[in-house]
DOTI-893426 format. One record per atom (N, C-alpha, C): atom name; residue in one letter; x negated, y, z negated; residue number from 1. Coordinates in steps of 0.001 Angstrom, whole numbers, plus 500000, padded with zeros to 6 digits. Layout:
% DOTI-893426
   site   code        u        v        w   pos
     CA      A        X        Y        Z   NUM
...
This chain:
% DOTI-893426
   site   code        u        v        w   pos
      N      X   505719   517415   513389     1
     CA      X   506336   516151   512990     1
      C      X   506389   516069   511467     1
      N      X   507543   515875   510758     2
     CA      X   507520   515937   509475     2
      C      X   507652   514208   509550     2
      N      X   507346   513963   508270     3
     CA      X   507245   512066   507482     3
      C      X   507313   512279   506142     3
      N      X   508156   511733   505922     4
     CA      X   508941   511255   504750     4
      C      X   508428   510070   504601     4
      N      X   507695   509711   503339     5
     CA      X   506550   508188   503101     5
      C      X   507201   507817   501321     5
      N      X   507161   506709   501407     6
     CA      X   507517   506503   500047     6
      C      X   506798   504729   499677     6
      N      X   506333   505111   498471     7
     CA      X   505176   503829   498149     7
      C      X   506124   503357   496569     7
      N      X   506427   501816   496524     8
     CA      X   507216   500960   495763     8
      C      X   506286   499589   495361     8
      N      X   505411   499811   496080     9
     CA      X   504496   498081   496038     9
      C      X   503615   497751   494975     9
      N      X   503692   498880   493631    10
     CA      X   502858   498330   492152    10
      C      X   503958   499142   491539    10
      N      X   503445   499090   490189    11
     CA      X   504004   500302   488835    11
      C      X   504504   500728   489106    11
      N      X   503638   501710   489870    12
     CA      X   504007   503806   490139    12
      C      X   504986   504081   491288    12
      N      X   505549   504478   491240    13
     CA      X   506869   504898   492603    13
      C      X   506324   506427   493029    13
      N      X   506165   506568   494057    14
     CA      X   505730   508246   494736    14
      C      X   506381   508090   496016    14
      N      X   506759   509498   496118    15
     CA      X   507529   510336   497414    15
      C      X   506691   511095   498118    15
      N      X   506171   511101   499366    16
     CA      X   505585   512849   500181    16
      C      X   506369   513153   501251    16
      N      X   506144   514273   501344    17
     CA      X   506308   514804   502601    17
      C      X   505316   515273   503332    17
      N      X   505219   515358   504502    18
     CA      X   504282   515889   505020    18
      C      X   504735   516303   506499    18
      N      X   504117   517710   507131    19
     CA      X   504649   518037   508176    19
      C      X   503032   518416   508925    19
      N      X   502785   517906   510000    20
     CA      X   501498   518410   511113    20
      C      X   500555   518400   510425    20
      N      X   500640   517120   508789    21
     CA      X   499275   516981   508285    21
      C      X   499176   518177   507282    21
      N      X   500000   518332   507003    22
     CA      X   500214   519307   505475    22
      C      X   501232   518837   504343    22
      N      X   500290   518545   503200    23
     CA      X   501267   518078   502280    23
      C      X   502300   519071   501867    23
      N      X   503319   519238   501822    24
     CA      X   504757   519874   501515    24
      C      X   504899   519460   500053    24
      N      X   504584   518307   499894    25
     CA      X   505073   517767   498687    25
      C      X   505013   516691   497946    25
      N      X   504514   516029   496661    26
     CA      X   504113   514665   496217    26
      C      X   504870   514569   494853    26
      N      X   505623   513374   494761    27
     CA      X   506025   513347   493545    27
      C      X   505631   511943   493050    27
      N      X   505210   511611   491815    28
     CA      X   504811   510159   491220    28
      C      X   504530   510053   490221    28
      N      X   505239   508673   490137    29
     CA      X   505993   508526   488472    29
      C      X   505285   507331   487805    29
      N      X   504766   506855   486855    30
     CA      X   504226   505634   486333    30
      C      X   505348   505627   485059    30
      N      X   506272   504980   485257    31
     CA      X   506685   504907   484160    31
      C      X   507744   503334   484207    31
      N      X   508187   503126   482912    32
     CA      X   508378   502000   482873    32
      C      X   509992   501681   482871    32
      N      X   510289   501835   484159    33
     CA      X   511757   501988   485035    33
      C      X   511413   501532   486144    33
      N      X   512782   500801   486481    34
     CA      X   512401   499781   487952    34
      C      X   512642   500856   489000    34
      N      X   512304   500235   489907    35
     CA      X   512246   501626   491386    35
      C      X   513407   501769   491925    35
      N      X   514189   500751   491960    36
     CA      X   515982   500821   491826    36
      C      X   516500   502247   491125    36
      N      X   515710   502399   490626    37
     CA      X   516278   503699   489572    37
      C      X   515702   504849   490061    37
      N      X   514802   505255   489796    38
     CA      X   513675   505928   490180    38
      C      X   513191   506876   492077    38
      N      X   513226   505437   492570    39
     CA      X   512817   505907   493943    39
      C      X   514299   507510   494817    39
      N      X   514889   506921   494431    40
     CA      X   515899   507753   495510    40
      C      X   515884   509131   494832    40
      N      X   516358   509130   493474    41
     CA      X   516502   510260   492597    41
      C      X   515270   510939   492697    41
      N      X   513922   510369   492827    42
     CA      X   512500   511655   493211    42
      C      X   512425   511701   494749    42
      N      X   513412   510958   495649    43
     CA      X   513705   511471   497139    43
      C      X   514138   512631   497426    43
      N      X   515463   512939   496757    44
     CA      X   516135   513511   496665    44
      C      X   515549   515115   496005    44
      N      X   514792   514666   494724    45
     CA      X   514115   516117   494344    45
      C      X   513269   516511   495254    45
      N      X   512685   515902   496141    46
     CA      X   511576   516554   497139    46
      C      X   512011   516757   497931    46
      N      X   512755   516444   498478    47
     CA      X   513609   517096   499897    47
      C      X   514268   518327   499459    47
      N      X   514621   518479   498029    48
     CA      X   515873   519370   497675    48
      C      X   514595   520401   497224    48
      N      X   513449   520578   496473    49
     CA      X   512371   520994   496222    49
      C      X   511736   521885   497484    49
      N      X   511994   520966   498493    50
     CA      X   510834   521595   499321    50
      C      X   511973   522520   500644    50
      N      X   513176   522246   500299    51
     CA      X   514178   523017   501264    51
      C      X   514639   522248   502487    51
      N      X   514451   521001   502473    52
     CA      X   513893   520142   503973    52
      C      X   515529   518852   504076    52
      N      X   516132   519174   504554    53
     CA      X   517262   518638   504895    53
      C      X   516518   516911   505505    53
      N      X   517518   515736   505244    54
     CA      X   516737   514648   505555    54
      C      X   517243   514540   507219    54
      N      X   517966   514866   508145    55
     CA      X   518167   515084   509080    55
      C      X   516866   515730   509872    55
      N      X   515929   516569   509024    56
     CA      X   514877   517238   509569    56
      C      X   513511   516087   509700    56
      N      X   513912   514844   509091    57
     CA      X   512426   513597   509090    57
      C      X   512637   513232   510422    57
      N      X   511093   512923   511016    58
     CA      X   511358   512715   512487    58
      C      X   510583   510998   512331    58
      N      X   510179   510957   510712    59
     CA      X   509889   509637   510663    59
      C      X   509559   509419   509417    59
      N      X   510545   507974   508860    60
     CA      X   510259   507448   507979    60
      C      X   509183   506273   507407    60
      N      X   508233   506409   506493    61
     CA      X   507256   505621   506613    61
      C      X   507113   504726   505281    61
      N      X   507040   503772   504938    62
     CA      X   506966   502921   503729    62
      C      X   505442   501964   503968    62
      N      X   504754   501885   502068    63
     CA      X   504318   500456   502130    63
      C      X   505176   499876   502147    63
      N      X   505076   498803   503266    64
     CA      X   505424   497502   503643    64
      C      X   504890   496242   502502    64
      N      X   503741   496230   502082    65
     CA      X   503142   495240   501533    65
      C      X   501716   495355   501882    65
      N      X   500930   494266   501199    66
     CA      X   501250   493322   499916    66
      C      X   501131   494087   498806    66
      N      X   502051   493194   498039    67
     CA      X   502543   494105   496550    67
      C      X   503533   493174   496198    67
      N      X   503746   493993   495149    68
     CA      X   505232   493280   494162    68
      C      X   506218   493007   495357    68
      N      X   506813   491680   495039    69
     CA      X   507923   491418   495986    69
      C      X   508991   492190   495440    69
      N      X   509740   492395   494574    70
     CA      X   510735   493066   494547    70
      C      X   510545   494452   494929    70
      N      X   509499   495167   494318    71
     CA      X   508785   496665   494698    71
      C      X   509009   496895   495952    71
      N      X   508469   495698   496724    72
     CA      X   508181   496023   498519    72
      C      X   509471   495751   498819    72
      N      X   510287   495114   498456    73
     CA      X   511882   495093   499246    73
      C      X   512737   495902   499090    73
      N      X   512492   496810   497988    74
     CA      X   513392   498334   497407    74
      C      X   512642   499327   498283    74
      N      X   511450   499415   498566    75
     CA      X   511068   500434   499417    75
      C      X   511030   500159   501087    75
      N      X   511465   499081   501004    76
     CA      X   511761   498825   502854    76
      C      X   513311   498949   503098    76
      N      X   514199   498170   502143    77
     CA      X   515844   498223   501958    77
      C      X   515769   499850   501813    77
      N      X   515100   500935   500927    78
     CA      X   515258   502121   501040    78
      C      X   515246   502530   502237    78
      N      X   514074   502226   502631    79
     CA      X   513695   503168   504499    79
      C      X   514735   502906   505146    79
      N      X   514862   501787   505048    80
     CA      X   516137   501134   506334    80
      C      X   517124   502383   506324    80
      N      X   517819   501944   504797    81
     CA      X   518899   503063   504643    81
      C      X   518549   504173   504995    81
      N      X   517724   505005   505154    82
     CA      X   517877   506240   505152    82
      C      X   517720   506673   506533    82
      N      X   516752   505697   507786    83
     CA      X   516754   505924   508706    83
      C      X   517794   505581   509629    83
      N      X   517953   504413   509263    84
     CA      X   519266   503696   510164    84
      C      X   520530   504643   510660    84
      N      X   520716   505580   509596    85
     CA      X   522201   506283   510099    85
      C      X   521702   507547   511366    85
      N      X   520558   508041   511113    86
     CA      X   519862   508743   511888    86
      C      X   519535   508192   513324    86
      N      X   518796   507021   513111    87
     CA      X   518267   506842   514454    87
      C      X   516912   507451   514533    87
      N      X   516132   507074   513116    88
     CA      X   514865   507904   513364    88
      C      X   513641   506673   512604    88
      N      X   512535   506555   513791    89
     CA      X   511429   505674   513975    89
      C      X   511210   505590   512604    89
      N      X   510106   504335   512518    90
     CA      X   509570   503797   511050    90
      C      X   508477   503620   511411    90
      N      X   507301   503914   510161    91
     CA      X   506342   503186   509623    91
      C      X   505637   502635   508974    91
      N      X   505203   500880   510032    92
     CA      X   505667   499818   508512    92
      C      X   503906   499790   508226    92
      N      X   503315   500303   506774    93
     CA      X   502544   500973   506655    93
      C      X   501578   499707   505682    93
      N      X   500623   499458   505636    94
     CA      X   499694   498431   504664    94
      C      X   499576   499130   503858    94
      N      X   500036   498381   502381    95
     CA      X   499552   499366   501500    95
      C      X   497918   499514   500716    95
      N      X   497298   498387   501365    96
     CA      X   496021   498567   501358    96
      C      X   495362   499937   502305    96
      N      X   495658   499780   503464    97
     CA      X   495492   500687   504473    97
      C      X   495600   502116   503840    97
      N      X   496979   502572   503407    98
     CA      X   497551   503106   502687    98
      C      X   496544   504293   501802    98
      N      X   495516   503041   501184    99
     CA      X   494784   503612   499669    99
      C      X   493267   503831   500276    99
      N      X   493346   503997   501672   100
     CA      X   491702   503665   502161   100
      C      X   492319   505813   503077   100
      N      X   493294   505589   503262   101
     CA      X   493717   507218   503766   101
      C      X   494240   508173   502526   101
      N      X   493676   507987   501516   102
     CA      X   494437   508518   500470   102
      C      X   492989   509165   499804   102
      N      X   492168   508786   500243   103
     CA      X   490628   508897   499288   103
      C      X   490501   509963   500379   103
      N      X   489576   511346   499337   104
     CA      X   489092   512453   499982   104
      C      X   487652   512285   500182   104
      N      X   487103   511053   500603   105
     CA      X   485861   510873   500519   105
      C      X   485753   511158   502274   105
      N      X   484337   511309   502787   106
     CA      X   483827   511634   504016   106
      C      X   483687   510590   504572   106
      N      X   482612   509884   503906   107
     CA      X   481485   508430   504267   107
      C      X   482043   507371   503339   107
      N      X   481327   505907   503343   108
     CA      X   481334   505070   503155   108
      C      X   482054   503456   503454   108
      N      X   482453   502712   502509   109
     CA      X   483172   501518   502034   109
      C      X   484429   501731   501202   109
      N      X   485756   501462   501845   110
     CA      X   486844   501096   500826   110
      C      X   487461   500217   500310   110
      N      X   486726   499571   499127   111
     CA      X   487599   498035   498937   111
      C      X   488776   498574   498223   111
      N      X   489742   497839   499263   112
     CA      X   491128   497927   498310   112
      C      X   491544   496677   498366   112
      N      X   491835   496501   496866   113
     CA      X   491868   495424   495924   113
      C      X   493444   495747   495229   113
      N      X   494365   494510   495519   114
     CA      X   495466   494408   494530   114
      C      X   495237   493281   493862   114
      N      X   495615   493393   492342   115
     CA      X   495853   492149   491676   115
      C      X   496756   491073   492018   115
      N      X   496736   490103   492427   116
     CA      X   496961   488740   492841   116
      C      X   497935   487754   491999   116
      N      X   496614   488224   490516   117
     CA      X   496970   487477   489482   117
      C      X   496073   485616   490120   117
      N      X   496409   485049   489011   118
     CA      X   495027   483815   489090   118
      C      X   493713   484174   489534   118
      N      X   492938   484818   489293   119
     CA      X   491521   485326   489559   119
      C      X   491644   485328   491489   119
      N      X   492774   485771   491871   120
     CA      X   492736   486455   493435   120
      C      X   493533   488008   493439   120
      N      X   492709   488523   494957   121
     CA      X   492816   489782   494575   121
      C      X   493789   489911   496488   121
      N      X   494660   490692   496565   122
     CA      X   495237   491213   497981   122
      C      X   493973   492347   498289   122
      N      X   493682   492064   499373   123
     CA      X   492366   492909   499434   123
      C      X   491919   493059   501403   123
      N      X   491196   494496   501563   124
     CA      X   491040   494579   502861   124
      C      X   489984   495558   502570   124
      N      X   488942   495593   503507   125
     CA      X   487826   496543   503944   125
      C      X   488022   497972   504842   125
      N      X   487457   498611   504617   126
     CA      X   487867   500043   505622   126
      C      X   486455   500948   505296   126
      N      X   486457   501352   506519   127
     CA      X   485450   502366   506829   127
      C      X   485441   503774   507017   127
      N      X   484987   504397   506227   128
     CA      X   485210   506171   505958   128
      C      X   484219   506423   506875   128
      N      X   484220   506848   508158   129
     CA      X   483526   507990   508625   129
      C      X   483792   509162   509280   129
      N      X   483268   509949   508624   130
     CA      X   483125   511449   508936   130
      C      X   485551   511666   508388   130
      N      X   485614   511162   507845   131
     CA      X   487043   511027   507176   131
      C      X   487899   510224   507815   131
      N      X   487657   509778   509252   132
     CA      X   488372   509172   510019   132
      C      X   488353   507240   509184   132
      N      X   489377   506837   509144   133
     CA      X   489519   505333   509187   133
      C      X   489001   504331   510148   133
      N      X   488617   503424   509420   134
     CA      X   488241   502164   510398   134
      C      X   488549   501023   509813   134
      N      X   489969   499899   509869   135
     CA      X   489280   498833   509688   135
      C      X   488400   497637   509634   135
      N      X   488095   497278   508869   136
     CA      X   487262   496094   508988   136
      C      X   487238   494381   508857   136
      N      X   488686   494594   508117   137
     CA      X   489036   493009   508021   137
      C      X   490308   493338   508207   137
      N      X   491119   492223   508319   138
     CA      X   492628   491787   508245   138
      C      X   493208   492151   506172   138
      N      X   494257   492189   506049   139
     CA      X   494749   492026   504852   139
      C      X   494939   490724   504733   139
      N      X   494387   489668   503171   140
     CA      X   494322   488746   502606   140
      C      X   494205   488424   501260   140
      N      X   494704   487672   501139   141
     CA      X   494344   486761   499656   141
      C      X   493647   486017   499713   141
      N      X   492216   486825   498348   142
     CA      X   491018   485585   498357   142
      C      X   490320   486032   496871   142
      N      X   489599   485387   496295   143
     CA      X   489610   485041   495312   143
      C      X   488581   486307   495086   143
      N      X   488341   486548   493606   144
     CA      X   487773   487586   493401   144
      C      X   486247   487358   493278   144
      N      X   485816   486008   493485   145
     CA      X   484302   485694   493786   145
      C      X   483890   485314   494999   145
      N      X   485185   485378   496120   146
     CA      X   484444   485174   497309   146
      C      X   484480   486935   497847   146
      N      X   485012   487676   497200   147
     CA      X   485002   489251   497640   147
      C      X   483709   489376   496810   147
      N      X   483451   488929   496173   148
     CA      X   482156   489563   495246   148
      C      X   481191   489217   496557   148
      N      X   480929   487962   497073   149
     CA      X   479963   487369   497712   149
      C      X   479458   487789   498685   149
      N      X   480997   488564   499312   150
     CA      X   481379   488735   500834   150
      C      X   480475   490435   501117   150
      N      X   481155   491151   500091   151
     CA      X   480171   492301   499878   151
      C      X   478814   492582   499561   151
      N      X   478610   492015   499170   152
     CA      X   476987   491633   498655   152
      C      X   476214   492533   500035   152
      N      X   477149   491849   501440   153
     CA      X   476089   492627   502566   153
      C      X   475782   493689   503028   153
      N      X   476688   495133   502349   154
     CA      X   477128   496227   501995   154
      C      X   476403   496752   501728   154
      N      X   475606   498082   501959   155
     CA      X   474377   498866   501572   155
      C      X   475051   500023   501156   155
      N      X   476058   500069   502165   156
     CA      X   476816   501712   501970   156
      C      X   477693   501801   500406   156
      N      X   478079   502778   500068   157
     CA      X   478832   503008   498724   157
      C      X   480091   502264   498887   157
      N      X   480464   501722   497788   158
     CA      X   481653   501148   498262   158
      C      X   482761   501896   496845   158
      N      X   483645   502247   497430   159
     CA      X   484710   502842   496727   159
      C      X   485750   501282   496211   159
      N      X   486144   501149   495128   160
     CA      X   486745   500122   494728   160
      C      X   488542   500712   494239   160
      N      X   489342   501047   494520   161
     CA      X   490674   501386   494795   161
      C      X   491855   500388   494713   161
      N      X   493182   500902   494211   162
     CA      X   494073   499819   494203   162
      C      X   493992   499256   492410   162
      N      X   495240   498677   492110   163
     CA      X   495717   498105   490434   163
      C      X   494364   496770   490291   163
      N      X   494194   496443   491099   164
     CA      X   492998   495307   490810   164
      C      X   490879   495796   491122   164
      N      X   491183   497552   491242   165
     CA      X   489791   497980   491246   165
      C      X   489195   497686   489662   165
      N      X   489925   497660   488288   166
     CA      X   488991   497509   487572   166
      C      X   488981   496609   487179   166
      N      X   490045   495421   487688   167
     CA      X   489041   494183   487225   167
      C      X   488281   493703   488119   167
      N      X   487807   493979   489041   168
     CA      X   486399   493754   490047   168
      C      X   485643   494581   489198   168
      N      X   486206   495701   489579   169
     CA      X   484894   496296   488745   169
      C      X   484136   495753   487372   169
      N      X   484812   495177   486276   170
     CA      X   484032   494584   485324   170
      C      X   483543   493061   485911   170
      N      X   484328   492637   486704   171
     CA      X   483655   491276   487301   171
      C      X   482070   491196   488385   171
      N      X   482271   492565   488575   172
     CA      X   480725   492405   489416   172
      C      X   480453   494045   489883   172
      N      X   481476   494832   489611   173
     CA      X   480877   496450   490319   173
      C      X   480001   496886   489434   173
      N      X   479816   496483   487873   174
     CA      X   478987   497491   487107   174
      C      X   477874   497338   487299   174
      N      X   477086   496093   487421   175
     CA      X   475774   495752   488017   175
      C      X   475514   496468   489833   175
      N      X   476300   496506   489598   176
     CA      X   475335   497071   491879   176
      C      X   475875   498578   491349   176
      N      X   474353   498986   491842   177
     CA      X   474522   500725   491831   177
      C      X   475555   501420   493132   177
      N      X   475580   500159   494225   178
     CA      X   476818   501360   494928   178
      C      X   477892   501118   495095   178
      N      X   478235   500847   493876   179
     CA      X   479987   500147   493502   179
      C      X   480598   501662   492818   179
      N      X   482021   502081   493354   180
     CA      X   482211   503214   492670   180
      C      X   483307   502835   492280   180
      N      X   483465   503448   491103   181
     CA      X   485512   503486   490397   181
      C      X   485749   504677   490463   181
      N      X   486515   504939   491587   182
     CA      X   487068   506176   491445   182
      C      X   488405   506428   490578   182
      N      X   488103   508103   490036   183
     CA      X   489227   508428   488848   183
      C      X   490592   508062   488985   183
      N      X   491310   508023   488050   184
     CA      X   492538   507520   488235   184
      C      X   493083   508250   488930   184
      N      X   493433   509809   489230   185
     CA      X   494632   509785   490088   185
      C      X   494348   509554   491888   185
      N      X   492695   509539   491987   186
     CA      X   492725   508550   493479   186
      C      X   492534   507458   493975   186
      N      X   492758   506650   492699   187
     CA      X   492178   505022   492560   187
      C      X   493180   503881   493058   187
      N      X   494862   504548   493158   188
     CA      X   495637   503995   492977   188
      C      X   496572   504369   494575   188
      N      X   497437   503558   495136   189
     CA      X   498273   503455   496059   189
      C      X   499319   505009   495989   189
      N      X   499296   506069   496698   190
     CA      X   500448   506697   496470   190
      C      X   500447   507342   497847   190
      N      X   502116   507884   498207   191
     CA      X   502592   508261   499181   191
      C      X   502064   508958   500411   191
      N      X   501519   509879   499775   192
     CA      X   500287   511115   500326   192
      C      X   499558   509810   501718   192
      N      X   498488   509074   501004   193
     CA      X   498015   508189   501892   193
      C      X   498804   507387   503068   193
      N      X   499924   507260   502450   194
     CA      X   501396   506293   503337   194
      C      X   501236   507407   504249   194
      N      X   501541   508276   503989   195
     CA      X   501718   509613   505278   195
      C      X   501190   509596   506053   195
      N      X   500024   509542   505571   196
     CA      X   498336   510029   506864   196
      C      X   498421   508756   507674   196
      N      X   498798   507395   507015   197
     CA      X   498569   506229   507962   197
      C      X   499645   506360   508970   197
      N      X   501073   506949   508372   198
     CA      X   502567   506718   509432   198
      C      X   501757   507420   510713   198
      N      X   501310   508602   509850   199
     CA      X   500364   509846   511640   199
      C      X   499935   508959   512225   199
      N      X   498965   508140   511646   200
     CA      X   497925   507653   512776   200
      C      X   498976   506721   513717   200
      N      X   499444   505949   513443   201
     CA      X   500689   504897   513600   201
      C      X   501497   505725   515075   201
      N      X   501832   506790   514773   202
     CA      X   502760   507544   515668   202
      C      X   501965   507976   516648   202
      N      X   500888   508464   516431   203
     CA      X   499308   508738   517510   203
      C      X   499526   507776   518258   203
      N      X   499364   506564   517783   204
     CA      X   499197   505325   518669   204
      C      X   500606   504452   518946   204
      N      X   501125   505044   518923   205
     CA      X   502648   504551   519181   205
      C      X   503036   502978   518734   205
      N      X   503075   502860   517410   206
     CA      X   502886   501681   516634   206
      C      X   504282   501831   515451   206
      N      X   504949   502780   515732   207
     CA      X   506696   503124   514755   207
      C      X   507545   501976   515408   207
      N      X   508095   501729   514611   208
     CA      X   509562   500692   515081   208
      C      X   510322   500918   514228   208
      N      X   511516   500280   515034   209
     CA      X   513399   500696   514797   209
      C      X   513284   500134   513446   209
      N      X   514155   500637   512496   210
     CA      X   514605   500522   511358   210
      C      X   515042   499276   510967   210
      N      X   515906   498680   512019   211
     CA      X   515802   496954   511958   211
      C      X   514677   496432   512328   211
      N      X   513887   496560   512636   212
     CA      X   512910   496137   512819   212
      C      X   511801   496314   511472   212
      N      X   511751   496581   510596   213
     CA      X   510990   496990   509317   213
      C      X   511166   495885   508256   213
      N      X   510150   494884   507814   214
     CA      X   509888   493808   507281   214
      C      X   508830   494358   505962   214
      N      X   509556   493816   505209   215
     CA      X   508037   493597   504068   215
      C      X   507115   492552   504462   215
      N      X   506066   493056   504579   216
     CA      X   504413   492063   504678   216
      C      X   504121   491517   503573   216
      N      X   504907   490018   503718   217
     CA      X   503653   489500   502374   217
      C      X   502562   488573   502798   217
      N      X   501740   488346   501809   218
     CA      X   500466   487625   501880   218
      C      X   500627   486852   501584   218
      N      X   501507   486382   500534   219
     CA      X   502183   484918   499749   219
      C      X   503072   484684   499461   219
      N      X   503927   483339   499625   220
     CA      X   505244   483229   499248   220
      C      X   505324   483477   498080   220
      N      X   506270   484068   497599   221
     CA      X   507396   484888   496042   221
      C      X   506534   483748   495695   221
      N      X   506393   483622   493676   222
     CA      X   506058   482627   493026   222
      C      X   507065   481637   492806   222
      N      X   508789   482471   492687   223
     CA      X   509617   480514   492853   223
      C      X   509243   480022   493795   223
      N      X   508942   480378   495228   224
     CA      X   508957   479416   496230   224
      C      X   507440   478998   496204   224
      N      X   506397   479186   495785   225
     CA      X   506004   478628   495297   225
      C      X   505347   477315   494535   225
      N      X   506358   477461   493709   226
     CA      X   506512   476989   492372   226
      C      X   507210   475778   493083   226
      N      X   508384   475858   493926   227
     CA      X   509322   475015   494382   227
      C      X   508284   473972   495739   227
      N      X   507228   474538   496147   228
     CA      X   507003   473972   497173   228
      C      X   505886   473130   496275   228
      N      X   505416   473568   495474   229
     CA      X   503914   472825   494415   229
      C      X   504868   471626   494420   229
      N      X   506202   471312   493526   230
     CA      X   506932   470405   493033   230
      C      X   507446   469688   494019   230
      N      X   507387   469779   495228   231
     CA      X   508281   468920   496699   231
      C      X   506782   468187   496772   231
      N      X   506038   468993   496730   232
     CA      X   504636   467888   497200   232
      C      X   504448   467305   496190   232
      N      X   504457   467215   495240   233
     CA      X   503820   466330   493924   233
      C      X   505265   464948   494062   233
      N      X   506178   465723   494122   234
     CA      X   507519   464448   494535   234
      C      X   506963   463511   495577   234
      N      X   506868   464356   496759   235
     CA      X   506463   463409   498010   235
      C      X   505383   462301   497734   235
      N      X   504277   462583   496891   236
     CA      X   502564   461870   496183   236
      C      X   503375   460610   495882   236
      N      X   504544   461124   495050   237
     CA      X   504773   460416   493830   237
      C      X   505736   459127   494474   237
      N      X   506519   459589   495160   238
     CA      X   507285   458920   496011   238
      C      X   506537   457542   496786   238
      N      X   506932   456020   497180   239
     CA      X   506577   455169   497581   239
      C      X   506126   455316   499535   239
């Protein structure tokens, strides 16, 4: 089974391939170009790179979310396109999930932590054993002192991962000895991990149709928002 995975939901834009659990191929870019630009043109080099006709993907896999809203809608509007003319399954992939199959660790705790912004973090728990995944919570938005609190009950190492690992980490990982920051190039959301989760996904027969593929968010966009703060303060204000 080859999978074609592509991650849009922070900064960095990355492409893999992967066939029966062998990386073929990773490409990823941090640079400061929108993914509009970016994403298709390093599609295109890895497929053309690795010899692999896109007719040959037997499944396309994207973070879904949470992440940048525009990020997550260029990499789901991507999948669509590319599967739709095919007729070939999707998977709609957490990109927390994502960064907890991406770590070459054996054992432990994976907090993956996205920045939120306002002192909250997009954040979910996962369990490394013996390399296999486990979750442990749902994906949510919660503040970065009730994750401090929440962990506290944690004995095992906890790996801190994702664009919002180092500001936890200066907010409370440097004091507890089994808080880890792992190095930058496995700290962060990229494709490779999207892959390993689409597998598990297809194991368990959890792919859906190409119309069927939604970005996951955790919170409404900030205009709407912004627009719903101001309908209620009207309504207060109102007789």
């Amino acid at each position: 089974m080859k999978i074609l995975a592509v991650d849009t939901s922070a900064s960095p834009v990355s492409a893999a391939l992967v066939s029966e659990g062998k990386l073929l191929g990773e490409f990823y870019l941090n640079v400061k170009t929108t993914h509009s630009q970016t994403l298709m043109p390093i599609v295109e080099a890895l497929l053309r790179s690795s010899g692999t006709e896109i007719g040959e993907i037997d499944v396309f896999a994207v973070n879904a979310g949470p992440g940048s809203f525009t990020g997550v809608r260029i990499g789901t509007a991507s999948v669509k396109g590319m599967s739709m003319p095919l007729d070939k399954p999707c998977a709609q992939v957490s990109t927390l999930e994502s960064m907890a199959y991406g770590l070459p660790y054996r054992d432990g705790i994976v907090c993956a932590v996205m920045d939120a912004r306002c002192s909250q973090v997009y954040n979910s728990l996962f369990r490394l054993n013996g390399g296999e995944v486990q979750r442990l919570t749902d994906d949510r938005a919660l503040s970065i002192g009730e994750l401090s609190a929440e962990i506290e009950g944690y004995t095992d190492t906890i790996y801190l991962v994702g664009d919002g690992a180092d500001l936890c980490y200066e907010r409370f990982g440097r004091d507890r000895e089994n808080i880890v920051l792992p190095p930058q190039n496995i700290r962060y959301q990229h494709a490779y991990g999207t892959a390993l989760a689409a597998a598990k996904a297809a194991e368990e027969n959890r792919l859906v149709r190409s119309d069927a593929l939604m970005p996951l968010y955790l919170r409404l966009p900030q205009a709407e928002r912004e627009l719903k703060a101001k309908q209620q303060n009207k309504e207060r204000k109102d007789p």
